[in-house]
Wavefront OBJ file of the C-alpha trace (Angstrom):
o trace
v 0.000 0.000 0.000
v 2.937 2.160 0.356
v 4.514 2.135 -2.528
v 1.435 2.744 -4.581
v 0.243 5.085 -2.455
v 3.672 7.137 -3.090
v 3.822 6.212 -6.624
v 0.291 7.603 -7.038
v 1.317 11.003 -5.655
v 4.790 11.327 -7.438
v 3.054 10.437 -10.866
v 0.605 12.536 -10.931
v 2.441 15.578 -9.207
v 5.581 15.427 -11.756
v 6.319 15.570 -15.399
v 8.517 12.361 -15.951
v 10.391 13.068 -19.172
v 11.358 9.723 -19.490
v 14.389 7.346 -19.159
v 16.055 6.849 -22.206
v 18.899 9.276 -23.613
v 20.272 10.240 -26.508
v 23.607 11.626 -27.751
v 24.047 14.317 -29.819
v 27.184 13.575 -31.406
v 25.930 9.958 -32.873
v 22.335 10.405 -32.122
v 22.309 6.773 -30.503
v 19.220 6.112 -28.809
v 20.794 4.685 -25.071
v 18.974 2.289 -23.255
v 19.470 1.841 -19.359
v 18.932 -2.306 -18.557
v 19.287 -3.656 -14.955
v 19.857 -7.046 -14.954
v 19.955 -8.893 -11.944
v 21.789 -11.807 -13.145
v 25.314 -13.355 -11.272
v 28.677 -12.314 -12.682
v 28.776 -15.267 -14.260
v 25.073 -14.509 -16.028
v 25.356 -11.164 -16.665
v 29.040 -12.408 -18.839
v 26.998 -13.820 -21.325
v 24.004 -10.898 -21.316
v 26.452 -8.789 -22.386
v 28.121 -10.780 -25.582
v 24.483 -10.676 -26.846
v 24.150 -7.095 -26.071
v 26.853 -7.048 -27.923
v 25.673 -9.056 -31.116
v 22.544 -6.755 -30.448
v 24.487 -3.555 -30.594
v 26.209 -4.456 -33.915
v 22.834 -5.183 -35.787
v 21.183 -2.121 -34.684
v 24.120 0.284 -34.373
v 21.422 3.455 -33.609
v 21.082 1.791 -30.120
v 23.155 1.397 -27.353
v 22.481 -0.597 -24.287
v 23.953 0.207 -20.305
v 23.661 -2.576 -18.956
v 24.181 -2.423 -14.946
v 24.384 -5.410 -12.741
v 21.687 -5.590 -9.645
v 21.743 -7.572 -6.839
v 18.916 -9.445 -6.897
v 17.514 -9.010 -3.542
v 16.733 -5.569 -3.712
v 16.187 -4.965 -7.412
v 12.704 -4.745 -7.126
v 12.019 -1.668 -4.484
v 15.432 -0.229 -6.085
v 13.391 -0.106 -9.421
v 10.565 1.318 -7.337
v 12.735 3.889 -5.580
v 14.012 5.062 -8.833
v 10.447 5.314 -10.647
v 9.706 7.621 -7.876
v 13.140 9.606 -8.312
v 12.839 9.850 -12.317
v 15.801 7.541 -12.291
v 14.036 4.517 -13.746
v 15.936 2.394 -16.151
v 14.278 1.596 -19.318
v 14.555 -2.311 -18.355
v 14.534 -4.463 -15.906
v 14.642 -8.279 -15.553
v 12.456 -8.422 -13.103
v 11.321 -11.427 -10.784
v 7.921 -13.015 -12.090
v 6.589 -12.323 -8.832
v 7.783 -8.539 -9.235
v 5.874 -8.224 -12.560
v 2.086 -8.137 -11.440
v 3.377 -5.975 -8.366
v 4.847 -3.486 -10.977
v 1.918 -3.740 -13.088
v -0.513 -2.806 -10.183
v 1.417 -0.314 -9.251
v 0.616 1.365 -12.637
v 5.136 2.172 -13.477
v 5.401 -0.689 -16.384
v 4.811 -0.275 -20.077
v 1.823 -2.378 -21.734
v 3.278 -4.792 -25.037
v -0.426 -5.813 -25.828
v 0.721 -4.337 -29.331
v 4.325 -5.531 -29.474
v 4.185 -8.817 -28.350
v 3.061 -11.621 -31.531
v 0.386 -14.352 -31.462
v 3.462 -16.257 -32.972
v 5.479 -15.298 -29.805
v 3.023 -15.707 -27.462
v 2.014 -18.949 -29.247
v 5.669 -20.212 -28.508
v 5.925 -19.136 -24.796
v 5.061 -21.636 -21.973
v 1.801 -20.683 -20.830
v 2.644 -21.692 -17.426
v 5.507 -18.582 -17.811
v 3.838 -15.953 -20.131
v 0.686 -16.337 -17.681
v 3.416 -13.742 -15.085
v 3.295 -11.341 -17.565
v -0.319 -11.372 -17.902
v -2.482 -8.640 -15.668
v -5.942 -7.469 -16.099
v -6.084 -8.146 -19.728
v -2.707 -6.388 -20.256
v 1.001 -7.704 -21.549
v 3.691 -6.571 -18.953
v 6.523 -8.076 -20.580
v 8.223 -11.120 -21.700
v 9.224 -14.017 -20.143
v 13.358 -14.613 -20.377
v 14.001 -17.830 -17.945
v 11.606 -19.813 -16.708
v 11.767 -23.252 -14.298
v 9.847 -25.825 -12.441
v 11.007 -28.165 -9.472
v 10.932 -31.357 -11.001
v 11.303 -35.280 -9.968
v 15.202 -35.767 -9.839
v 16.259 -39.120 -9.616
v 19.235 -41.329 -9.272
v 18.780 -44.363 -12.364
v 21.603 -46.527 -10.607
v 19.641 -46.588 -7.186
v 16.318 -47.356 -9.105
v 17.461 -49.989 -11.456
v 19.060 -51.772 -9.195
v 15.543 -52.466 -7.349
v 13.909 -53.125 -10.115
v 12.334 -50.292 -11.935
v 13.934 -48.868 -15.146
v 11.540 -45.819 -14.957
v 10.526 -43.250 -12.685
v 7.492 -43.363 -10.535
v 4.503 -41.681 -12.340
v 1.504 -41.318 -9.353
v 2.007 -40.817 -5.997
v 1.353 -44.431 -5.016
v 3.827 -45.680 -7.204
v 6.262 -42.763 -5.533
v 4.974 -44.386 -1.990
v 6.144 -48.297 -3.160
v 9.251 -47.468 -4.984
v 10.155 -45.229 -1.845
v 9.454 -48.415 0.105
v 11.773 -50.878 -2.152
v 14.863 -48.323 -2.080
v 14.914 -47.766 1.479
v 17.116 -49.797 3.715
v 20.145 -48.774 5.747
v 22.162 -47.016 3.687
v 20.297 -45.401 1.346
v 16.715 -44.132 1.817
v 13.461 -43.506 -1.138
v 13.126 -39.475 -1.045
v 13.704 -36.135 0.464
v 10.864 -34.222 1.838
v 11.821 -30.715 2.004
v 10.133 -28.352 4.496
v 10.358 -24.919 2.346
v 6.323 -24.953 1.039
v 7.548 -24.280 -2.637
v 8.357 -27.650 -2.852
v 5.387 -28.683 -1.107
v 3.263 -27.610 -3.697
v 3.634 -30.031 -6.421
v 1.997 -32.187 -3.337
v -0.962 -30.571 -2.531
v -1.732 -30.251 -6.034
v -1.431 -33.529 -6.683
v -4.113 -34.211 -4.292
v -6.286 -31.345 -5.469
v -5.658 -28.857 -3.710
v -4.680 -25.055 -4.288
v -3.443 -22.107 -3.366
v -5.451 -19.060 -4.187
v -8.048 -19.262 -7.012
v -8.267 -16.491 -9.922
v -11.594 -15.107 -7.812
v -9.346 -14.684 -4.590
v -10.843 -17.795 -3.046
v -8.018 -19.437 -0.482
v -7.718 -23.075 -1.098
v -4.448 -23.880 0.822
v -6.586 -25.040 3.658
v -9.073 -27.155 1.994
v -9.666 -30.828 1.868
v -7.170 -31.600 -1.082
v -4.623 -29.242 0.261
v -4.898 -31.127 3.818
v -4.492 -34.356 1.627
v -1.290 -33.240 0.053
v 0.641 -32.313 3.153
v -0.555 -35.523 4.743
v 0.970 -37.686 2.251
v 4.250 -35.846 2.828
v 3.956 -36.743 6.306
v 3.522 -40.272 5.180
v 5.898 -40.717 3.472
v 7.895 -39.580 6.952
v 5.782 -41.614 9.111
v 6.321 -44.745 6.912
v 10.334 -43.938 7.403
v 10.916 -43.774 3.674
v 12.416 -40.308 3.736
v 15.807 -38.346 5.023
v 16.233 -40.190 8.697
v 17.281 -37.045 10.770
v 15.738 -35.570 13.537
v 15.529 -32.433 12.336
v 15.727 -30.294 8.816
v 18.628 -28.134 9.520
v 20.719 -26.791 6.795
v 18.075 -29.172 4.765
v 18.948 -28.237 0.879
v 22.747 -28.792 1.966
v 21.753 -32.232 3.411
v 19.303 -32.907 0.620
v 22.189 -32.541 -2.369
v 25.037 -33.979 -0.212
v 22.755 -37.357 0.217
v 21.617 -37.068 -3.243
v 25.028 -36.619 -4.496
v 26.869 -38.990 -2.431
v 23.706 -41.836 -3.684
v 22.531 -42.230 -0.271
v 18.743 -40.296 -1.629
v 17.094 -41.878 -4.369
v 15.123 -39.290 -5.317
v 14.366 -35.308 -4.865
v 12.350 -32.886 -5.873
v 14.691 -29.849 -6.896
v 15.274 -27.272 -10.039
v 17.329 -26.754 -12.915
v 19.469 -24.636 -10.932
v 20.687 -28.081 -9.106
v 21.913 -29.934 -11.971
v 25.569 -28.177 -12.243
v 26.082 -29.295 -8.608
v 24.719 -32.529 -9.100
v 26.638 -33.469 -12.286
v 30.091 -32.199 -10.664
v 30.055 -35.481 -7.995
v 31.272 -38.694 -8.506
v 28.368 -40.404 -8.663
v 26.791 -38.697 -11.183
v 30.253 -38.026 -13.055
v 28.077 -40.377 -15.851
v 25.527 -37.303 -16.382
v 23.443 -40.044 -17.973
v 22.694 -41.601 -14.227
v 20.730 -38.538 -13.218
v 16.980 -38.634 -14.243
v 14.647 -35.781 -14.923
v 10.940 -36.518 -14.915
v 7.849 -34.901 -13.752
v 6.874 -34.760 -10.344
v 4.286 -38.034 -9.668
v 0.392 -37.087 -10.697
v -2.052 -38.092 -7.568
v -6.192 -38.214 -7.652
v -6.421 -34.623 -7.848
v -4.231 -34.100 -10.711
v -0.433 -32.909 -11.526
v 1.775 -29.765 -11.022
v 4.739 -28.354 -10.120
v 5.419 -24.469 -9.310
v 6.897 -22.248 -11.994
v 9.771 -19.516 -11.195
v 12.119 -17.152 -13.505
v 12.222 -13.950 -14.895
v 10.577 -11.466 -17.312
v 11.925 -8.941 -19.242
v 9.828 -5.864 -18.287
v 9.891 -1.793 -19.628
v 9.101 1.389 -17.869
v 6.136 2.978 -18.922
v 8.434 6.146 -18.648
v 11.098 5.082 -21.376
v 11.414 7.582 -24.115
v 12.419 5.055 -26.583
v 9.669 2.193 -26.106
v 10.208 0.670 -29.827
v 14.011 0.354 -29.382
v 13.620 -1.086 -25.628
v 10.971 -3.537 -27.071
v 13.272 -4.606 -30.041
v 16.194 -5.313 -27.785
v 13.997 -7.354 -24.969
v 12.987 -9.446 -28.415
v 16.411 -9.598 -29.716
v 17.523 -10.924 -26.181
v 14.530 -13.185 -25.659
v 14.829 -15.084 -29.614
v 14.915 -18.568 -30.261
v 18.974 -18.301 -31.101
v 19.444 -16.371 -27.869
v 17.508 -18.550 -25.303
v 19.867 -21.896 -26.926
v 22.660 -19.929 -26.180
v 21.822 -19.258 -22.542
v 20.544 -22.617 -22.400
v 24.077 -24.030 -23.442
v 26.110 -21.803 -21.560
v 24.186 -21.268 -18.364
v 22.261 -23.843 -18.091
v 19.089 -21.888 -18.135
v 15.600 -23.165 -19.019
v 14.092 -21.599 -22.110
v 10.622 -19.959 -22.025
v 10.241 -20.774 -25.911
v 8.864 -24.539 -26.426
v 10.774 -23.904 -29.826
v 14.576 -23.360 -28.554
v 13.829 -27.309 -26.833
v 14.050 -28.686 -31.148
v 17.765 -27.188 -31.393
v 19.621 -30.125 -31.990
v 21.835 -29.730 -29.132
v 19.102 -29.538 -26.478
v 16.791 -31.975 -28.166
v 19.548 -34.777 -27.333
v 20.091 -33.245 -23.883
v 18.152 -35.630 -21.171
v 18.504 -32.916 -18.647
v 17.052 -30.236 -20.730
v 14.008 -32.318 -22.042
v 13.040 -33.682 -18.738
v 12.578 -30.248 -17.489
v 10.533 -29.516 -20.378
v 8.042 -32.119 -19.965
v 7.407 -30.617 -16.502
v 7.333 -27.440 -17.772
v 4.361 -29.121 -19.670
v 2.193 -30.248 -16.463
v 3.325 -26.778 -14.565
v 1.848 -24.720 -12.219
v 1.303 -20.925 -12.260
v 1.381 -19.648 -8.671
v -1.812 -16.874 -7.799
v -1.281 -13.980 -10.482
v -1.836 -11.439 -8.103
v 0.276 -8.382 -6.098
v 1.101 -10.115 -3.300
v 2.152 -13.209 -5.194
v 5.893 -12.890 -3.946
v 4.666 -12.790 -0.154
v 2.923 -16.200 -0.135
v 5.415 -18.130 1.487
v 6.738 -16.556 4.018
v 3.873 -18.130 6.796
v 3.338 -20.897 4.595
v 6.964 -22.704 5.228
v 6.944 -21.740 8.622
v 4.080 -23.728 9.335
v 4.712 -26.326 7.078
v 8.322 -26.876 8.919
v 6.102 -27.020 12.091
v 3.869 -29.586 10.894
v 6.503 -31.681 8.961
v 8.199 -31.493 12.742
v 4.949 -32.607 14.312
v 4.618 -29.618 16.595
v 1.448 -28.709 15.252
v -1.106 -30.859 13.118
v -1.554 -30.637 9.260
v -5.119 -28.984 9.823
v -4.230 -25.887 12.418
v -1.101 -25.164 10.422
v -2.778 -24.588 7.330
v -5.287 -22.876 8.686
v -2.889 -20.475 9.900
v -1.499 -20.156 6.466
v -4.952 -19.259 5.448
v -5.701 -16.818 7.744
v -2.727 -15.359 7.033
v -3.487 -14.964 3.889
v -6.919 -14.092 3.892
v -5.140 -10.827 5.882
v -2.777 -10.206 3.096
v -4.704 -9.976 0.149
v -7.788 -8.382 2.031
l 1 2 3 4 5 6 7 8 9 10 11 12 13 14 15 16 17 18 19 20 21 22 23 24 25 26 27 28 29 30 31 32 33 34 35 36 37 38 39 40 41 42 43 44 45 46 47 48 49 50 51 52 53 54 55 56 57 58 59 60 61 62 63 64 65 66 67 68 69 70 71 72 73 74 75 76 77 78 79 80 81 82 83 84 85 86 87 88 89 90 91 92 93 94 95 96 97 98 99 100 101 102 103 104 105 106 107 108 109 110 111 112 113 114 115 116 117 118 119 120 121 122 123 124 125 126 127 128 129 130 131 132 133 134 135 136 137 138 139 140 141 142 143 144 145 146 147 148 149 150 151 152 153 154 155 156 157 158 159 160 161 162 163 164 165 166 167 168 169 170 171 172 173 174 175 176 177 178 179 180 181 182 183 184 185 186 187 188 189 190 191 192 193 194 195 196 197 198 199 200 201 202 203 204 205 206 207 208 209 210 211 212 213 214 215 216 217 218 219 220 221 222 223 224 225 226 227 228 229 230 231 232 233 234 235 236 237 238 239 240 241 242 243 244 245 246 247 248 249 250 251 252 253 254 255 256 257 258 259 260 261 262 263 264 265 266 267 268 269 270 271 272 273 274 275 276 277 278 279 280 281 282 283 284 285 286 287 288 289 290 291 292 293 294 295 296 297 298 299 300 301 302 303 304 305 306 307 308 309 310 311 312 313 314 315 316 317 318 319 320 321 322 323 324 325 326 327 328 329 330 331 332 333 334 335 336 337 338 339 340 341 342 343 344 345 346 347 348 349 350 351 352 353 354 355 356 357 358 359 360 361 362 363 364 365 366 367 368 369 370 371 372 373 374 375 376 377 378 379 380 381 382 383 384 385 386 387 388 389 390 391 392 393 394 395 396 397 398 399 400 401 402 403 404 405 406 407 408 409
């Protein structure tokens, strides 16, 4: 409420000339970008602002490095200041906040059926806000079922489980004293792809909260069964849990987790996985209330202050083509939001890469609304509470619900 109550007053109190400059001698059209990629990322954003900057020599791009954390109430800050850059790569959960908040530039006329066509729904849905276009999406991903082959073959099963009750008996088979079925994780995100299995929700399209309904309660308790029947990580406690989690998975004492693309680097750097072809990618199990999996990543979004919105559009769909997305995809590791850049040749033989992409299929788009990003703050802390048996599945999502009914109300 603050920042749109501020951004209300600024707006309509001052003239905003824009964001964009350009310079007299060479009459180049410059183009502020904040990225808020790593070092490593923001290495390879630049040689295609580079290739970008050669085809259309009128335009230059600045591209400045944000940290991540506190890109989006920097971008805020500066909207309010004039300071705005004409582009920002901006959290998925950022976008609709943005959007709300009135500061980013509509594409309903920029962005192609063909384009939009291409795009995972599950990650052009972020960019999506009362019948508007806020932007593009650049990298998408989608906690999937990761899974050790050696483990699984070895009791039997050349494939992955595909329902929840298969998960529950494979689980069962793996486990014995050194090496145990799954992970459960007690960060909600990867809770989700449970309680939607089972039917249950988050928050519906009409604001209805579902996190607490029968489905939902259904979800959580088969994560506690799988705990109760001793088939998951057997410590006391989840501290440090994602270290745990890929040390066990890594050293092949975990059969399976439920993790993202941004694991696979890691996992593929350890011995037992130094055959990349003994790490499965599949989609999380379906249950009796269907399949899912939450999605993540970025979008490319503009300023609906920028001076030059043609040129900033052109380079967000010069960095987001087919070409571009293979490239990150080969040197970062990053998912592509285009179904397309999945039939270049490289990543069409790439396991990894095409495992991710058929969860990308079954996704999940988390509650397009403001206050998306703040969902899980109460949510995992309960969750951890009931995974720890302190309180039961019913009262702690309750809480989350009553939580949440405050937040968006």
């Amino acid at each position: 409420m603050f920042w749109k109550a501020s951004l209300i007053t600024a707006l309509t109190s001052l003239l905003l000339v824009g964001c964009s400059s350009a310079n007299d001698e060479n009459q180049k059209v410059t183009l502020d970008f904040w990225t808020t990629t790593t070092e490593n990322e923001t290495a390879a954003v630049l040689e295609v602002v580079k290739k970008f900057e050669e085809k259309y020599p009128s335009v230059k791009i600045k591209v400045k490095e944000v940290e991540f954390a506190k890109a989006g109430n920097q971008f805020k800050t500066a909207t309010l200041l004039n300071e705005a850059p004409d582009i920002l790569r901006s959290d998925i959960g950022w976008t609709t906040e943005l959007a709300d908040l009135g500061v980013l530039l509509p594409l309903d006329h920029k962005v192609s059926q063909e384009d939009k066509k291409d795009y995972f729904q599950s990650a052009f849905r972020y960019n999506e806000y009362q019948g508007h276009i806020y932007g593009i999406p650049m990298v998408t991903d989608s906690p999937a079922l990761l899974y050790n082959k050696r483990i699984l073959k070895e009791a039997g099963y050349d494939s992955p489980p595909k329902s929840m009750n298969e998960l529950l008996t494979v689980a069962k088979k793996i486990t014995n004293k050194n090496q145990y079925g799954i992970f459960i994780s007690p960060d909600s995100y990867y809770a989700l792809p449970y309680v939607w299995a089972f039917g249950g929700g988050m928050i519906s399209d009409n604001n209805e909260i579902q996190i607490d309904n029968e489905g939902s309660i259904n979800g959580i308790n088969f994560m506690m069964q799988l705990i109760n029947q001793k088939v998951s990580q057997p410590y006391p406690t989840f501290d440090n849990w994602n270290e745990v989690m890929m040390n066990d998975f890594k050293a092949g004492k975990v059969a399976m987790i439920i993790n993202g693309p941004w694991a696979t680097s890691d996992i593929l750097s350890s011995e037992e996985f130094k055959d990349s072809g003994n790490l499965g990618v599949a989609p999380v199990p379906s249950g009796p209330g269907g399949q899912g999996s939450p999605v993540g990543g970025h979008n490319l979004v503009i300023s609906k202050y920028t001076e030059a919105p043609d040129e900033a559009y052109q380079f967000i769909d010069f960095l987001n083509s087919k070409e571009n997305q293979v490239y990150f995809a080969e040197n970062l590791g990053n998912l592509p939001t285009r179904q397309s850049a999945y039939e270049d040749e490289d990543l069409l033989n790439n396991e990894v890469f095409q495992g991710f992409k058929s969860q990308l299929e079954v996704a999940t788009s988390r509650p397009i609304i403001p206050e998306g990003s703040l969902l899980f703050g109460d949510f995992t802390t309960n969750l951890s509470q009931i995974l720890s048996k302190e309180i039961s599945v019913k009262e702690g999502l309750k809480n989350v619900s009553e939580s949440w009914d405050y937040l968006i109300n």
